[in-house]
N, C-alpha and C positions, 0 to 999 in steps of 0.2 A: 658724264653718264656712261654707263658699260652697255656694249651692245646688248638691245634685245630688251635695259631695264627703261620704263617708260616712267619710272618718279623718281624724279632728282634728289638726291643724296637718301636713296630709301633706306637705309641701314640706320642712320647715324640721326634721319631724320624722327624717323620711330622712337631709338633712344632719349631724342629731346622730348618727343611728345609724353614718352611714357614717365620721365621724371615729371613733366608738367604735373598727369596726373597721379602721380604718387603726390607730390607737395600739397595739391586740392584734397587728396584722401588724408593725408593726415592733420594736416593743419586748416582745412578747410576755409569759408570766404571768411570777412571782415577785417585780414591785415590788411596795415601797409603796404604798398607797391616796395618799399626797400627791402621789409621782413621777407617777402616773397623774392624777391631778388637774390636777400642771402641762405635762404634758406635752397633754392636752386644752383645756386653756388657749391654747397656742400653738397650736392647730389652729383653735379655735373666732375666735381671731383674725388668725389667715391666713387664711380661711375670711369676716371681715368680718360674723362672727354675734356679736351683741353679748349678753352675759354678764354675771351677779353672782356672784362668787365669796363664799361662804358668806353671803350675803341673809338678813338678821331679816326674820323676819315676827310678831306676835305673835298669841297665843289669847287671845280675848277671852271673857270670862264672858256667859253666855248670861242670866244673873240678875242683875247686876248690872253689865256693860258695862265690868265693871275688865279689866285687860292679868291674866291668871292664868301667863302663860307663853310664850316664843319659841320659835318653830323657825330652824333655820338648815341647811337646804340644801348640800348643796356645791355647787350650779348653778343659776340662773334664768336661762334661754336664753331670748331676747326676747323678757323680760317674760312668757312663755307655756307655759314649759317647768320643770317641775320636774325636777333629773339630782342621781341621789344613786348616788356611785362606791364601791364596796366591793372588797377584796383578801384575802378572807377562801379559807378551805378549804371550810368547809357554810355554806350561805346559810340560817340560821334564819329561824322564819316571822316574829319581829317586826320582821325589816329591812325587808320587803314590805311590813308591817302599818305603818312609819315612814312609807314614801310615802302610804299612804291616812290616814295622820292632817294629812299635810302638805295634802293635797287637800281635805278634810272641813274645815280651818278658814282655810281662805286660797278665792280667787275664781280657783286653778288647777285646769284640769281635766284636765290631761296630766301625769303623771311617766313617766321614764325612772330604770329599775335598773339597774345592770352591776356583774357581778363579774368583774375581767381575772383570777382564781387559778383559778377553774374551770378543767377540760380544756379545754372548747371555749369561747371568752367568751357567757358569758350576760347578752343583754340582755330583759328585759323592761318593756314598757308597762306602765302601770296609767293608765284612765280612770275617772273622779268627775265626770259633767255639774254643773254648776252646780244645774240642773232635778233633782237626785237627794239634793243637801243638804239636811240637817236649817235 
């Protein structure tokens, strides 16, 4: 974060949000979670915002330093961005609870949620400072 800005990656963050809703204005709810995925995709690369599509990352044992488990993301927006896309009806709380574990064992401290089936598209943030992990 640069002195003085108080939202983490606010530039870049915006951009993601603002493809989210361009994808919801044009193509609106009842796809697929993947159609909405690649359809983001094409955006996030018109756009000249550099992406991983489903990015490992692994969980490492805190007692013994072995790989105990990967996450895999549907998005790492430059390098800085956790985006996990959902097309569901009710957004249960352990899908929220997926981003803050994605956060708690990786050196990301921004995710982005969206669900394009809601009535209205719901995006939400979730921040995890680094300064705030275990």
């Amino acid at each position: 974060m640069e002195e003085g800005d108080k939202i983490l990656h606010r530039d870049l963050s915006y951009k993601v949000q603002g493809i989210l809703l361009e994808t919801r204005r044009i193509y609106g709810p009842g796809h697929k979670e993947k159609v909405y995925c690649n359809i983001i995709a094409e955006l996030l690369h018109a756009n000249n915002i550099k992406y991983k599509r489903e990015a490992s990352f692994n969980i490492i044992s805190k007692l013994t330093g072995e790989i105990v488990g990967t996450y895999r993301p549907d998005f790492v927006v430059e390098d800085r961005i956790v985006l996990e896309v959902k097309a569901v009806d009710i957004i249960p709380k352990n899908f929220i609870d997926q981003i803050y574990s994605y956060l708690k064992v990786s050196d990301f401290e921004l995710g982005i949620f969206v669900n394009f089936r809601s009535p209205r598209l719901y995006i939400k943030r979730i921040i995890l400072t680094n300064d705030r992990k275990n």
